[in-house]
C-alpha positions in Angstrom: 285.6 175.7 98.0 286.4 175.7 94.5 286.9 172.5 92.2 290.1 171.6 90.0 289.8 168.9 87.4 292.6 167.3 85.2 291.3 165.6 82.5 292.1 164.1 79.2 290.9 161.4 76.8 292.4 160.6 73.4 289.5 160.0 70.7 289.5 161.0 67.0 288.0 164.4 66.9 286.9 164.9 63.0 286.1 169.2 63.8 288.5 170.0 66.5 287.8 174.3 65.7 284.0 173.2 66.0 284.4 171.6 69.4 286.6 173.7 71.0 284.1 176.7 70.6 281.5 174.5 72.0 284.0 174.0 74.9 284.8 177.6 75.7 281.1 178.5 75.6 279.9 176.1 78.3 283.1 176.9 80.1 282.6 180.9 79.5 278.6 180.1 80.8 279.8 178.6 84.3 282.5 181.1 84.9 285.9 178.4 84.6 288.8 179.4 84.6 292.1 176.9 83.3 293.2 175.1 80.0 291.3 173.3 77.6 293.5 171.8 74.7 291.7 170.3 71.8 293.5 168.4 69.2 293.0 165.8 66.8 294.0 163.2 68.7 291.5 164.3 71.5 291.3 166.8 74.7 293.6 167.7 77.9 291.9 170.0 80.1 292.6 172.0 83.5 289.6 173.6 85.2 288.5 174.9 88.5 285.1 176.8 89.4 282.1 176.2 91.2 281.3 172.7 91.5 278.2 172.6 89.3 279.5 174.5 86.7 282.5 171.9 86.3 280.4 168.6 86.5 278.2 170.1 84.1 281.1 170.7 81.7 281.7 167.6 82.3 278.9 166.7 81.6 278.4 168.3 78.0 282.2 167.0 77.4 281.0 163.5 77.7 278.0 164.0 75.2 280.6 164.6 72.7 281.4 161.4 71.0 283.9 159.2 72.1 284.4 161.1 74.9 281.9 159.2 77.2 284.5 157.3 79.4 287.0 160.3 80.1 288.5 160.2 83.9 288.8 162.9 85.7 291.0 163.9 88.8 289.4 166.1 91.1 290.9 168.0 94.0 289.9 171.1 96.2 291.1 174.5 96.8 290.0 177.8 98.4 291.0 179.7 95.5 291.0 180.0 92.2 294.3 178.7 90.8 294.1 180.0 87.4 293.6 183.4 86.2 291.2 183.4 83.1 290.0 180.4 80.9 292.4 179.6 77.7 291.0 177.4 74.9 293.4 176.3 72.3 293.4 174.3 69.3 296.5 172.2 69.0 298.4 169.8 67.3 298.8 167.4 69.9 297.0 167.3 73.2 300.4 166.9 74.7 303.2 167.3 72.6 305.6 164.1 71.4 306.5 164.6 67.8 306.1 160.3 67.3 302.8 159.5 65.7 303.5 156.0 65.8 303.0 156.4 69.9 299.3 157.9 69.5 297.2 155.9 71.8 294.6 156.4 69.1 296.4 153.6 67.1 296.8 151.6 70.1 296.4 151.7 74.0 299.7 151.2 76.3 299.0 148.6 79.0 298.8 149.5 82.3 299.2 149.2 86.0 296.6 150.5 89.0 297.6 152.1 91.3 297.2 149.7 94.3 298.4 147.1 92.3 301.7 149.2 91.9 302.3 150.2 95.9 302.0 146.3 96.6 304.8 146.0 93.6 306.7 149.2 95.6 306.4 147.2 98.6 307.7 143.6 97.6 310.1 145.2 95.0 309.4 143.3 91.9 305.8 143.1 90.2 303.6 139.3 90.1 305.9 138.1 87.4 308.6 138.3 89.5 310.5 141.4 87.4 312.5 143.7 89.6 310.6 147.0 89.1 311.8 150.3 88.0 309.9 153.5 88.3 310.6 156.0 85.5 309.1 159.8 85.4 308.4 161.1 82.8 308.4 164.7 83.6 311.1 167.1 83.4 313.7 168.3 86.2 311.1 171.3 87.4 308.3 169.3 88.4 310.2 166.3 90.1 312.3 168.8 91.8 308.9 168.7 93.9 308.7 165.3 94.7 308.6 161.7 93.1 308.7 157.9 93.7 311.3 157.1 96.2 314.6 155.8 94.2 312.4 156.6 90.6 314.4 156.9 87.7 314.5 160.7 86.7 315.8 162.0 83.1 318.0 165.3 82.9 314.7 166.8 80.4 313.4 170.4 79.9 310.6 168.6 77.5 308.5 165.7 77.0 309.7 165.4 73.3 313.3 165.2 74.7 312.7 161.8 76.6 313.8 159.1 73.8 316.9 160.3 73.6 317.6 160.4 77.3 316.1 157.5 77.9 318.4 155.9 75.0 321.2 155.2 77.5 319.2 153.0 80.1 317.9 150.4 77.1 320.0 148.1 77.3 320.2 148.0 81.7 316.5 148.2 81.7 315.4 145.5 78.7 314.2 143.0 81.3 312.8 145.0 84.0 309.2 146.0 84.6 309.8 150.0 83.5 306.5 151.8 85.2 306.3 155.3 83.7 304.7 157.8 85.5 303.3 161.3 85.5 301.3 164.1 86.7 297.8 162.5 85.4 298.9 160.0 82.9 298.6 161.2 79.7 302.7 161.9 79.0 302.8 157.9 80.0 300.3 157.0 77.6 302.5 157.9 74.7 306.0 157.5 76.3 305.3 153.6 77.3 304.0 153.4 73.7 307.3 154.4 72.5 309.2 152.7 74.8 307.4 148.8 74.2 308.5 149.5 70.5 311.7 150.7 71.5 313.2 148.1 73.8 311.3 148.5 76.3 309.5 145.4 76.1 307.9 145.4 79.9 306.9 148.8 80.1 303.6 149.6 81.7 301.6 152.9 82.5 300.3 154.1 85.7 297.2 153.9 85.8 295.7 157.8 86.6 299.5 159.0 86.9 300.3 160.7 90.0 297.3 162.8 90.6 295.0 159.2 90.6 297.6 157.5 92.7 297.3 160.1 95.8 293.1 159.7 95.5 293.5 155.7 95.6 296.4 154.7 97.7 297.9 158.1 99.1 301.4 158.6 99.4 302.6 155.0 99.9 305.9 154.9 98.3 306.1 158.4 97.4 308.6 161.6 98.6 307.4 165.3 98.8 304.4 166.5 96.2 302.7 166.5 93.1 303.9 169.8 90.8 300.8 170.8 89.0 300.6 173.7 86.2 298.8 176.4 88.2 299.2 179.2 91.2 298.7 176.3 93.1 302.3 174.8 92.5 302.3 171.6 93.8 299.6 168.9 96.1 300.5 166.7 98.6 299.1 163.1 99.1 296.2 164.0 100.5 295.7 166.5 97.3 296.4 169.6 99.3 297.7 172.7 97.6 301.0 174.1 98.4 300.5 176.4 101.4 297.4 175.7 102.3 297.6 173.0 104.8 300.2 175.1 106.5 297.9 178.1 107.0 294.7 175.4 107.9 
């Protein structure tokens, strides 16, 4: 069986050419295949191999500094779901265009994810809010599945979400907004945004989607989890697209 991570820490990163060549060759040495983004701001990465191949780039990740406490999703398939490795240098780690929503300068609060099906279930959180799930993705991926009754946003791309979100301000100002995504990191900046913006409840799920299915399952939630390789979407129990069909 092969093993897919998603994972993604933001920490300053003072040589990000440096590092991501020190990425790609322990990735090129165990054979991975996936995405590795490497930014300023820190590193997203998507990889699936051979099980002690990944743990140890893992491992060499989390001897870089300030990378120690990254958290990693992991999940199984019988395939390799990406077709060669890609290391890139970027900007961003994931694109927003709003520096002043960096989780460098400051880290959005948060929600776990069992604390967040008991809110699903009861309908408001421990304060007593009504609760309001918002996704952060765009159309494609929730076309796959989301939170039941989750608010959705008609958006092609992550940087288009304050504006959509503009309308819903003032309906949403004293509800507990929980945005969510694929593996957190688009929530990490958006609820920065948003408790700047109006948004004054707004919390993160914990792990996004991805961390929700390994904790709690699919309590709450309709269809799957879109993810960005040939394995198109997971289920709750973090089964690719197809493959529990053909078990």
């Amino acid at each position: 069986m092969i093993l897919n991570i998603a994972a993604y820490h933001f920490a300053p990163v003072a040589d990000v050419a440096a590092l991501a060549e020190r990425l790609r060759g322990r990735a090129e040495t165990g054979a991975l295949r996936g995405t590795v983004l490497v930014a300023p701001e820190g590193v997203n990465a998507f990889l699936a191999g051979n099980e002690a191949a990944v743990e140890g780039w893992l491992s060499a990740l989390r001897a870089e500094s300030g990378f120690e406490p990254i958290e990693v999703k992991r999940s199984w398939s019988r395939e390799l779901p990406f077709a060669r490795l890609k290391v890139k240098r970027k900007r961003e780690i994931i694109a927003f265009r709003r520096d002043e929503a960096s989780p460098l300068r400051q880290r959005a609060p948060g929600v776990a994810p069992a604390d967040l099906a008991r809110w699903i279930e009861q309908g408001r959180d421990d304060a007593g809010r009504r609760l309001v799930l918002l996704d952060t993705r765009n159309r494609e991926e929730f076309g796959h599945g989301s939170f039941a009754g989750a608010l959705t946003l008609p958006i092609d791309n992550f940087t288009d979400l304050p504006a959509a979100l503009e309308p819903q301000r003032e309906a949403l100002a004293d509800a507990t907004v929980v945005g969510f995504c694929t593996g957190g990191i688009r929530c990490e900046k958006a609820v920065n945004w948003m408790r700047d913006n109006g948004f004054p409840h707004a919390l993160q799920l914990e792990g996004g989607i991805l961390g929700y299915f390994e904790r709690v399952g699919g309590f709450g939630y309709e269809g799957r989890c879109f993810v960005f390789d040939q394995r198109v979407a997971l289920d709750a129990g973090l089964v690719p697209l197809g493959e529990r069909e053909s078990a």
